[in-house]
N, C-alpha and C positions, 0 to 999 in steps of 0.2 A: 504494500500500500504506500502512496508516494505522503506528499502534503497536502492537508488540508488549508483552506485558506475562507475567508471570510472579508468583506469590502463593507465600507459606509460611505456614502458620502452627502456633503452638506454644503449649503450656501450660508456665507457672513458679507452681513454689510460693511466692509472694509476693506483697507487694501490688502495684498499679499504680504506685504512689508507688515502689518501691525497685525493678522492673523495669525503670522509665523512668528515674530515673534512676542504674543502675546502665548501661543501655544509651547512654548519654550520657554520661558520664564518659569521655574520650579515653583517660584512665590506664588506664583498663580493658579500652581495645576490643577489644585484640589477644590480652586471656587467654577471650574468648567470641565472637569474630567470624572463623572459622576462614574466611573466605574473603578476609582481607587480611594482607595482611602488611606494612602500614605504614596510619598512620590517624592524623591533627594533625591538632589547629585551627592557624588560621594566621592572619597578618596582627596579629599579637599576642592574639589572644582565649584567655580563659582557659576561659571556659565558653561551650557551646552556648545560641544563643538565635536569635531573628529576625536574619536578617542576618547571621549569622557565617558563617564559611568557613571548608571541611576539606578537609585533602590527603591521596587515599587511594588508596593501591594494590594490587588483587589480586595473587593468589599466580601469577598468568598472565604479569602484570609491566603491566597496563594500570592507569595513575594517571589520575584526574580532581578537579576541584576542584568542589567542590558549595557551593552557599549553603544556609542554613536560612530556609526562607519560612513555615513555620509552628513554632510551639513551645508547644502548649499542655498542661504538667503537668498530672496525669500521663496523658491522654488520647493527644495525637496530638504527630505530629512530622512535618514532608516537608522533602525536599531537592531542588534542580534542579541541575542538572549548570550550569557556567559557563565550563568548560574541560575540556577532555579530550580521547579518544583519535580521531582525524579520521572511523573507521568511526560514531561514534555523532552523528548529528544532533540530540539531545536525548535526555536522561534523568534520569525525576523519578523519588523517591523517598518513600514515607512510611510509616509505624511507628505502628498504633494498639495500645492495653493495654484491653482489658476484664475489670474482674473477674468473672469467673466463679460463683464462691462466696470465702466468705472465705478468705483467702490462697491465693489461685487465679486466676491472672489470666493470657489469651487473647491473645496477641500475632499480630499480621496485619501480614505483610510484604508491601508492593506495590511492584513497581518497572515502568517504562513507558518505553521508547524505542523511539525514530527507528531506521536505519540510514539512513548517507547510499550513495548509487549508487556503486559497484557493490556490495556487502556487503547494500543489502537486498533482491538478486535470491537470496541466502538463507534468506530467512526464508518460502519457501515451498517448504523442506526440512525 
């Protein structure tokens, strides 16, 4: 069984610039990201970029540590999983902003994981 994957996407009245990063700012994640309930950079970083590392955990109570492998304002963003919960064999993530028209801008949420045996004899339920 390969990855499964899972897509959202949404319209914001703003620009690409103040979407991304307003979605990047850590201060903020938890007043617009209603699926965690904890969310740090870590390892001393202050701000998101290539390379940095976040500690996040769902409202389910599952934490994982993600790196940033891309960061390109205000375009795209992805993250890999580096540590996490044993069910997930891998999980990337990434975040693109297209404006739309002006101050209208198209966000597309992708995310793609593994499960490890036995968990993904589920995923063809």
């Amino acid at each position: 069984m390969g990855s499964s994957k899972f897509t959202e996407k949404i319209e914001i009245k703003c620009s690409p610039e103040v979407a991304f990063d307003y979605t990047q700012d850590y201060e903020q994640r938890l007043t617009w990201d209603t699926f965690l309930k904890k969310a740090e950079l870590i390892e001393g970083a202050k701000s998101a970029e290539v390379g940095v590392k976040a500690y996040c955990i769902a409202n389910n109570g599952l934490g994982m540590v993600t790196e940033y492998v891309s960061f390109n304002r205000p375009r795209a963003t992805a993250i890999k999983m580096t540590k996490g919960p044993f069910l997930f064999k891998s999980f990337l993530g990434s975040w693109t902003f297209k404006e739309v028209q002006p101050n209208l801008t198209e966000v597309i949420f992708l995310y793609s994981f593994q499960l490890r045996f036995p968990f993904k004899l589920a995923t063809g339920f």
